[in-house]
Backbone as ProteinMPNN parsed JSONL, in Angstrom:
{"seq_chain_A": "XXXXXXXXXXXXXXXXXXXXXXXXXXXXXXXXXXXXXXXXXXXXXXXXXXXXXXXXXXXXXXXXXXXXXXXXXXXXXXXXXXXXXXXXX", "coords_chain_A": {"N_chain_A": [[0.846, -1.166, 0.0], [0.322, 2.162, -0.595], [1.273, 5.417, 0.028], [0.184, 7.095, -1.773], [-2.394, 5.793, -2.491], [-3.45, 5.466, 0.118], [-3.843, 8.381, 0.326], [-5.709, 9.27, -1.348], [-7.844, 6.854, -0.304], [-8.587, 7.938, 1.925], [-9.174, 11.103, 1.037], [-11.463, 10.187, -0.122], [-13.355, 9.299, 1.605], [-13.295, 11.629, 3.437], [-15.229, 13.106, 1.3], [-17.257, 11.793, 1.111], [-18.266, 11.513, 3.64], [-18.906, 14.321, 4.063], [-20.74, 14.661, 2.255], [-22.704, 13.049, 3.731], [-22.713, 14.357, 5.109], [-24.222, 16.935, 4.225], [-26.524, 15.802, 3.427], [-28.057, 15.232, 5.639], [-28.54, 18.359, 6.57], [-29.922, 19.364, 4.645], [-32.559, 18.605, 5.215], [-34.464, 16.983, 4.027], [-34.983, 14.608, 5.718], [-37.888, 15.392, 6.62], [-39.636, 15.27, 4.689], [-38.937, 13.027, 2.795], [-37.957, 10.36, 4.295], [-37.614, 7.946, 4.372], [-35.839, 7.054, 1.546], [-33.935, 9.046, 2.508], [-32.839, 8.053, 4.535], [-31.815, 5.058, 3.09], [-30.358, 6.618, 1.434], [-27.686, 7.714, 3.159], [-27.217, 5.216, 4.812], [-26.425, 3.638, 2.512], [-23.901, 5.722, 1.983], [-22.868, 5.18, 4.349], [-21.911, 2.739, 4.022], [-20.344, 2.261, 1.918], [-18.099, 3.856, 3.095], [-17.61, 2.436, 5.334], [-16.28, 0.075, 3.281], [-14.301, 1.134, 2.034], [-12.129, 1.76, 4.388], [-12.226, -1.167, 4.86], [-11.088, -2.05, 2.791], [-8.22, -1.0, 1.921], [-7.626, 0.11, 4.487], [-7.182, -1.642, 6.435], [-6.137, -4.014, 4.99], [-7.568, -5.47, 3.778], [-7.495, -5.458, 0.863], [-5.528, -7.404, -0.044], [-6.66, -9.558, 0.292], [-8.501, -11.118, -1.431], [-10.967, -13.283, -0.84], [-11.615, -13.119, 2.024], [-12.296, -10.113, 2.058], [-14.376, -10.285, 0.591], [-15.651, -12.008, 1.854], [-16.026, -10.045, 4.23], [-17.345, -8.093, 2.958], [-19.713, -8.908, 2.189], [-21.128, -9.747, 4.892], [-20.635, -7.044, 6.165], [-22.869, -6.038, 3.708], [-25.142, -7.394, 4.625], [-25.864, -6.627, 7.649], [-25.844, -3.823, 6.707], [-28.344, -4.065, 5.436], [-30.218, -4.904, 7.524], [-29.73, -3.294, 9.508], [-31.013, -1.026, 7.849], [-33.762, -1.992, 7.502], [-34.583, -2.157, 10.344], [-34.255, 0.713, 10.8], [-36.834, 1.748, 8.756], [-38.93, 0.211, 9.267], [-40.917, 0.724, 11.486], [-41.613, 3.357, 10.14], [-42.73, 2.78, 7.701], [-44.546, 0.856, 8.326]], "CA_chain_A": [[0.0, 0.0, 0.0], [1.295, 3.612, -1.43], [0.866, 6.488, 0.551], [-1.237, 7.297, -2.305], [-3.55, 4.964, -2.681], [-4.175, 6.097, 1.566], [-4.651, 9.72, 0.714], [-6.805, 8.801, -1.717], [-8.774, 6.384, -0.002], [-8.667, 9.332, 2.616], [-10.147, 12.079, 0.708], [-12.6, 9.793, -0.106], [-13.467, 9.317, 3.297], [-13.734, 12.944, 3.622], [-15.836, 13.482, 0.404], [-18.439, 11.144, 1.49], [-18.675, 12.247, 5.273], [-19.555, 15.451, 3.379], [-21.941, 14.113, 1.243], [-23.712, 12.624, 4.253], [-23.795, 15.804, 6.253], [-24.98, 17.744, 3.226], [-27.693, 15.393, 3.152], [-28.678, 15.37, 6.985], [-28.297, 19.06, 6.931], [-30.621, 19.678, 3.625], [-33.904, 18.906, 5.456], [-34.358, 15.502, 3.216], [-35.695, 13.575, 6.005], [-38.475, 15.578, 6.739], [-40.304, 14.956, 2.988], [-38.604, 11.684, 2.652], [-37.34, 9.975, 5.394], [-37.087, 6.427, 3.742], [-34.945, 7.762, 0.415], [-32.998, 10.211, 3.187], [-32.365, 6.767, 5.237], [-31.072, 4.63, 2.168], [-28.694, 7.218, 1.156], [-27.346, 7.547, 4.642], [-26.339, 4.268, 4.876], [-25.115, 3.913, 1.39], [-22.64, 6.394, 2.142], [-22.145, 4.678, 5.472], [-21.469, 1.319, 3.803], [-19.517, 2.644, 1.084], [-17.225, 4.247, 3.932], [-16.899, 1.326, 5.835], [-15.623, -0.491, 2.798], [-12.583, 2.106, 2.094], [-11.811, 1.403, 5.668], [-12.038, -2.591, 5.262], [-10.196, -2.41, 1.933], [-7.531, 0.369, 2.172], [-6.956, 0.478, 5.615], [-7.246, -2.782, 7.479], [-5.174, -4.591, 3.87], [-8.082, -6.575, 2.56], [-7.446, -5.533, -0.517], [-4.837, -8.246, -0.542], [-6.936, -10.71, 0.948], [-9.938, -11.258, -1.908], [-11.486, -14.126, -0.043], [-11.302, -12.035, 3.106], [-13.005, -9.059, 1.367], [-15.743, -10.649, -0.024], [-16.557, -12.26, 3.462], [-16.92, -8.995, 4.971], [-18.681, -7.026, 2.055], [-21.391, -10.012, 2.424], [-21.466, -9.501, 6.214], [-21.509, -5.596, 5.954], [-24.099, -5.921, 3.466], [-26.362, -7.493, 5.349], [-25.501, -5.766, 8.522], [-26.647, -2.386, 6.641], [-29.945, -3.702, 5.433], [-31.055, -5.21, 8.688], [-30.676, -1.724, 9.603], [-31.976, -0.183, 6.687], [-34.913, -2.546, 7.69], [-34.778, -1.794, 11.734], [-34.919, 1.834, 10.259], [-38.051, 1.52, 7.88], [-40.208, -0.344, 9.886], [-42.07, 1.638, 12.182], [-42.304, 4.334, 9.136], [-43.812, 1.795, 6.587], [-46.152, 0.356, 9.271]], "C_chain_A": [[0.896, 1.236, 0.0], [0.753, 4.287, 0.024], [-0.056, 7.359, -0.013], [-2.171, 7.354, -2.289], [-4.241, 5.216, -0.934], [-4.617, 7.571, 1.516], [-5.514, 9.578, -0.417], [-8.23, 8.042, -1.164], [-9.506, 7.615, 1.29], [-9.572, 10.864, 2.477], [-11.734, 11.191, 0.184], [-13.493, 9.8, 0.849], [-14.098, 10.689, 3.618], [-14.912, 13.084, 2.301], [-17.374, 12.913, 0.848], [-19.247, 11.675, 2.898], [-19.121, 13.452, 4.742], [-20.413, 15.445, 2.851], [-23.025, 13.58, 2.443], [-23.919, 14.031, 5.384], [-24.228, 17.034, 5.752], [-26.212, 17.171, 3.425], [-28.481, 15.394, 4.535], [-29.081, 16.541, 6.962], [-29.445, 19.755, 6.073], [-32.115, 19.734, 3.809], [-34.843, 17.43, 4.767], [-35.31, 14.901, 4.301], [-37.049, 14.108, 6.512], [-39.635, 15.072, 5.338], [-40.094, 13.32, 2.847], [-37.748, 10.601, 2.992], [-36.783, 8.466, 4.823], [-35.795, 6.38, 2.769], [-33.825, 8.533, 1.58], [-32.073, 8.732, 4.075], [-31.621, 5.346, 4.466], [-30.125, 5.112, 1.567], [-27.462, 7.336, 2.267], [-26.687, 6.398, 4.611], [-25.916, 3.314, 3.855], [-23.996, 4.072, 1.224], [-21.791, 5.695, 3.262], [-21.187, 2.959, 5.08], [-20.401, 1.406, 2.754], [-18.268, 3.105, 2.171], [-16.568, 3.041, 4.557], [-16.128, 0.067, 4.936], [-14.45, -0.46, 2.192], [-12.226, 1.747, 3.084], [-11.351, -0.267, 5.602], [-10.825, -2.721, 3.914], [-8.642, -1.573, 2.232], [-6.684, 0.388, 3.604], [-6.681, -0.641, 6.761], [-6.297, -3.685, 6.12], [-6.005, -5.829, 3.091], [-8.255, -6.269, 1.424], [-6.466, -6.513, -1.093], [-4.939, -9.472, 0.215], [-8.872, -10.347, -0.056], [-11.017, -12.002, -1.56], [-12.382, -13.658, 0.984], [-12.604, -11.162, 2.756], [-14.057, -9.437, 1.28], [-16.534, -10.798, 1.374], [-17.276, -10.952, 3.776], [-17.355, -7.967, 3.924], [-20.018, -7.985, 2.308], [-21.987, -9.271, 4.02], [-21.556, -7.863, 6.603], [-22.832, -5.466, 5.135], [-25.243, -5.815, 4.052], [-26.641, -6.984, 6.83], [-26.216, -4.158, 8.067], [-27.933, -2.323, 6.657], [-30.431, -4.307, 6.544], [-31.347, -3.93, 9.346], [-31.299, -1.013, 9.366], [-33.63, -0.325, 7.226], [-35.442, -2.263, 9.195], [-35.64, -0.218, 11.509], [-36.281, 2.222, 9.757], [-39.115, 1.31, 8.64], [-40.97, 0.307, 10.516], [-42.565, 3.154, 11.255], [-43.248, 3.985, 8.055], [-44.757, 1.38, 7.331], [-46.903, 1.031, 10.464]], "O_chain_A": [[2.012, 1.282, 0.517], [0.018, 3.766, 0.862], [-0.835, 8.115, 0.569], [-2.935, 8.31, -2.156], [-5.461, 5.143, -0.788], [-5.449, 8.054, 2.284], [-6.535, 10.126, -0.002], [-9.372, 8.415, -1.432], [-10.682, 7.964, 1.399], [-10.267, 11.487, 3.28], [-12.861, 11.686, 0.197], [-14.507, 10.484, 0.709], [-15.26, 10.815, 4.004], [-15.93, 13.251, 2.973], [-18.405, 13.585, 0.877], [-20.397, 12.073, 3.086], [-20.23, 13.61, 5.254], [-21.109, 16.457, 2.937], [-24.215, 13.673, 2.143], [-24.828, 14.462, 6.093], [-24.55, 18.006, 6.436], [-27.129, 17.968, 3.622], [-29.691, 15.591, 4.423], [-30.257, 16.508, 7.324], [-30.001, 20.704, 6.625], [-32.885, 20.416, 3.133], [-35.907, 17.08, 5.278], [-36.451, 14.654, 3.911], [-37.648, 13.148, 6.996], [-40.504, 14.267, 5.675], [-41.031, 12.523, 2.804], [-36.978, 10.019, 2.228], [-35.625, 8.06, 4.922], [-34.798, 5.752, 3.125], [-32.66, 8.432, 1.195], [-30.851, 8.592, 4.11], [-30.925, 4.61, 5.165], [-29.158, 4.475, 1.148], [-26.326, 6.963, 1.973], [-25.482, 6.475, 4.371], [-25.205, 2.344, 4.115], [-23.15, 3.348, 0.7], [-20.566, 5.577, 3.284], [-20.268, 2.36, 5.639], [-19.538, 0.529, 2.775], [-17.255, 2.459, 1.901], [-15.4, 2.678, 4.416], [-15.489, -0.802, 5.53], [-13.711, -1.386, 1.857], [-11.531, 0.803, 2.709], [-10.327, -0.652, 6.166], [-9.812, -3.406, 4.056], [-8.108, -2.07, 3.223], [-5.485, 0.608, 3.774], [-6.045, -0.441, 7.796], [-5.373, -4.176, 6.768], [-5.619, -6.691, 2.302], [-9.201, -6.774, 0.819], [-6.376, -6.636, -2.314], [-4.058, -10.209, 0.657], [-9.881, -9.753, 0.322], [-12.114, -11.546, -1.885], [-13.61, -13.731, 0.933], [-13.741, -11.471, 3.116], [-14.902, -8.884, 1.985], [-17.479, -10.18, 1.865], [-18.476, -10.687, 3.697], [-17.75, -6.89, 4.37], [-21.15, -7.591, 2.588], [-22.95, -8.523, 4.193], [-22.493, -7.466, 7.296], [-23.809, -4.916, 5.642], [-26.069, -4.907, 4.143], [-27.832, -6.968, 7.14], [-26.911, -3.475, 8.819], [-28.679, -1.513, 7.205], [-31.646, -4.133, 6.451], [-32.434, -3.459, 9.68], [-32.056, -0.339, 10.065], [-34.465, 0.569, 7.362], [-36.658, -2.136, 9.338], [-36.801, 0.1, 11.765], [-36.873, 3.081, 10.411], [-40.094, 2.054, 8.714], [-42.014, 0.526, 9.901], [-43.531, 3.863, 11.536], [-44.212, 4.615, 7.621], [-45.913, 1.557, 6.949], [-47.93, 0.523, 10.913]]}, "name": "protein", "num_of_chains": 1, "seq": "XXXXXXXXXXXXXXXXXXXXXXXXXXXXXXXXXXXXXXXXXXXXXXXXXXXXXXXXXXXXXXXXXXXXXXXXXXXXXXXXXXXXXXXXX"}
């Protein structure tokens, strides 16, 4: 791993955290709380996978990787779904 490829994954990091407190900050979940709550942890899952690739070295563990993109996956939408529920019903 470059020092690069870390301030890269880095400003990413930052770009996104920006992107999600543009979107908190915009008023979004008042109108459309469901849509405001899928982007949210989008960004959040997208973050945590710069972090798992990038910064923890599973990018040189593809096996590895995959595991935990499966297990983040479903980790977000159980939330997604924790989230939702009492607004859909």
């Amino acid at each position: 791993m470059t020092h690069r490829s870390l301030y890269i994954a880095w400003a990413l990091l930052v770009a996104l955290s920006f992107g999600s407190t543009a979107l908190s900050a915009s008023g979004i979940w008042a109108q459309w709380p469901i849509v405001a709550g899928v982007a949210v942890m989008a960004l959040a899952w997208q973050k945590a996978r710069i972090i798992l690739a990038d910064y923890m070295g599973l990018q040189r563990a593809p096996r590895w990787r995959r595991g935990f993109d499966v297990c983040l996956t479903g980790l977000c939408l159980l939330m997604l779904a924790l989230y939702a529920a009492p607004l859909v019903l």
